[in-house]
Every structure is written in structure tokens, then in C-alpha cells.
N, C-alpha and C positions, 0 to 999 in steps of 0.2 A: 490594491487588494482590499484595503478596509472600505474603497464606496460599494464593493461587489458583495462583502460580507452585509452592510449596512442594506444594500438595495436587496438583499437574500431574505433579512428579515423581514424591512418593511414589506415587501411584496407576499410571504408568506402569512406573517402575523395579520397583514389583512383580511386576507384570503379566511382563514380560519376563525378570526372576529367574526366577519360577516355571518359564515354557516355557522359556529361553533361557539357563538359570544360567552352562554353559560356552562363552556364548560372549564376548565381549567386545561392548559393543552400540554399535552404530551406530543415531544417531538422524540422522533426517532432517523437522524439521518443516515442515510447510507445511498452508495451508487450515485450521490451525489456530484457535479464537477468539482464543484469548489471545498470539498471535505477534506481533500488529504493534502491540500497545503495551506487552506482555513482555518482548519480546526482549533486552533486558541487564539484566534480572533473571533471567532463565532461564539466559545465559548464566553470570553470576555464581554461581547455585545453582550450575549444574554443575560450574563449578570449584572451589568448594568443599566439592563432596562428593566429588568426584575427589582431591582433597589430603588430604580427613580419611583416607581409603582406602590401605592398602599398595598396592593392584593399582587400576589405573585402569579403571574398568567404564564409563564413559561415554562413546564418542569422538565427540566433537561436532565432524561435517564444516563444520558451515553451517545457516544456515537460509534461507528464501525467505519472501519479506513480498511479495504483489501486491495494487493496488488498497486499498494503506493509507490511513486518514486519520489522522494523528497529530495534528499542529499547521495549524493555518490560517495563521497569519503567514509562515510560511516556505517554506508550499503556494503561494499566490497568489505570492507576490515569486520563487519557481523559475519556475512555469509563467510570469509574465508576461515575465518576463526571458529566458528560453529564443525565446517567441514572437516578441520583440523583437529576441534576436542573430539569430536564424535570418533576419531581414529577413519575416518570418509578419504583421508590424502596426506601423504607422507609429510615430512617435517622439510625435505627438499622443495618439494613442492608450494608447501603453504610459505616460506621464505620467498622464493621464485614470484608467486602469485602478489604478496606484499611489497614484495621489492618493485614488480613492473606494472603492478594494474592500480595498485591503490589510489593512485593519484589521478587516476582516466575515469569519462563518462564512461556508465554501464552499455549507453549505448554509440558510441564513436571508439573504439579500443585500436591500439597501436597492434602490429602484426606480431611483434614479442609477447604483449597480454594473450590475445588470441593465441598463439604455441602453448603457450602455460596454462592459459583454459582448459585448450585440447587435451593436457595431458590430466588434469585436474579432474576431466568428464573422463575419459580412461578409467583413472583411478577409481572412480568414483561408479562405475561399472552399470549394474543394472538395479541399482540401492534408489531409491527416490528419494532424494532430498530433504521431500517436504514429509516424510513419513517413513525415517529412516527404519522402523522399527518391524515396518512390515513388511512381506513377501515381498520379494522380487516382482517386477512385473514383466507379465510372460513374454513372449517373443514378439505376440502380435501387435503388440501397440505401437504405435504410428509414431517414427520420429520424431514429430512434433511436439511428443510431451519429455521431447530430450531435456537436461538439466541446461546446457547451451542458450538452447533455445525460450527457454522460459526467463533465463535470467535476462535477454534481448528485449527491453520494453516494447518495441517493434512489432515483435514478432506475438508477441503474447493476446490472444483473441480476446476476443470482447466475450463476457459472459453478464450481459445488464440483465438486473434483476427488476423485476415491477418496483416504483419507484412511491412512497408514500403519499406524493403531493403533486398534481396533475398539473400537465402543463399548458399552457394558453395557445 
């Protein structure tokens, strides 16, 4: 992982000396591969190649990580627990959910997790997850933006966005 983070820099910070030598550079990563399981290794490079440097060339605002999967243990135990304070799935259910899935990848699940999914998307009705606070959505929307199915890393479509720094 650190030669990928190391070969990220060197290849970009080249890139942007060449065209951009006077300027001071501001990176903005996002949609990137290596962002959402880099990210404080990147950060870390950059600060220490900011420090070996008299003049600071890097100014690292932020970065943006969407639609990450990092860890499964503490994916399931956010989302179920979220589901549960928001009052989204009963107190049976969110026991049931922690008892059988917690310890399963989000995407290989045992036939038991799956039941208690099933019941959880139930419960969970036509409320959207990610915006629990707004309107139902209407009839016509296309199962694919089922709660099921979005939480399936699999299944979940690509939406790339133009990406800051072009590639060779």
C-alpha cells in the first residue's frame, strides 16, 4: 500500500511541477482508487514531504471518500444502529441483525443475515435510508435504489465523476 500511496505522489507532484512549478498546489482528491483505503497514508506522505521541504508545495484542503467499503465490523454495527436510533426497525430486529450479520462481509452474507435483512428492508418500508427525513419515494422508482440493494457493494453502479488530474 505505501509504494502505491508513494508512486501517487511522485507521479502527480511531477506532473503539476512541470505545468504548475509557481504555483503553490492545491489537491483536491476524490473518485480516486486509492482514496478510501489511503487516505492517512496519503495524508501522512504529504506531510512529510511538506516538512522535508523549506517552502510548503502541498496544500492539502481535504479529501472526499463516497461509497467507501473499508471495514465490515463497524459498516454493519453504524448502519444497524443508526436504523435502530432513528426508530427505521424494531428492537427484535436490530438484536436479530447484530446477533447474525455483524460478524459477515456486507457482500458474502449467510442465508440467516439475508432473512433478517429481508425483514429489516420490510420494516424499513419506503423511508430512504440515506434521507430518512424526506418524502417517501413514489411508487415509480425502480428497485434498484432498494435499501438491499445499495447496501450490496456489487450491486451498487458506478457514478465517476470527472476526476481532477488526467490520465496517461
Amino acid at each position: 500500500m505505501a509504494e502505491e500511496v508513494h508512486d501517487f505522489i511522485y507521479f502527480y507532484i511531477s506532473k503539476f511541477f512541470r505545468w504548475f512549478s509557481w504555483l503553490i498546489i492545491l489537491i483536491l482528491l476524490t473518485e480516486i482508487f486509492v482514496i478510501g483505503h489511503y487516505v492517512s497514508q496519503l495524508s501522512q506522505v504529504i506531510v512529510r514531504y511538506n516538512l522535508a521541504l523549506t517552502k510548503k508545495t502541498i496544500n492539502l484542503k481535504g479529501y472526499m471518500v463516497g461509497n467507501v467499503l473499508t471495514d465490515d465490523y463497524p459498516g454493519h454495527l453504524g448502519v444497524f444502529q443508526f436504523m435502530w436510533s432513528a426508530g427505521l426497525i424494531s428492537d427484535q430486529t436490530y438484536r436479530r441483525l447484530n446477533l447474525l450479520c455483524v460478524f459477515q462481509s456486507f457482500i458474502h452474507t449467510s442465508s440467516s443475515c439475508d432473512k433478517i435483512l429481508g425483514v429489516a428492508n420490510e420494516e424499513l418500508g419506503d423511508i430512504d435510508p440515506y434521507s430518512i427525513f424526506a418524502p417517501t419515494c413514489p411508487g415509480n422508482v425502480s428497485q434498484s435504489n432498494c435499501w438491499l440493494k445499495r447496501i450490496n457493494v456489487g450491486v451498487i453502479p458506478d457514478h465517476p465523476l470527472p476526476t481532477l488530474f488526467p490520465k496517461d
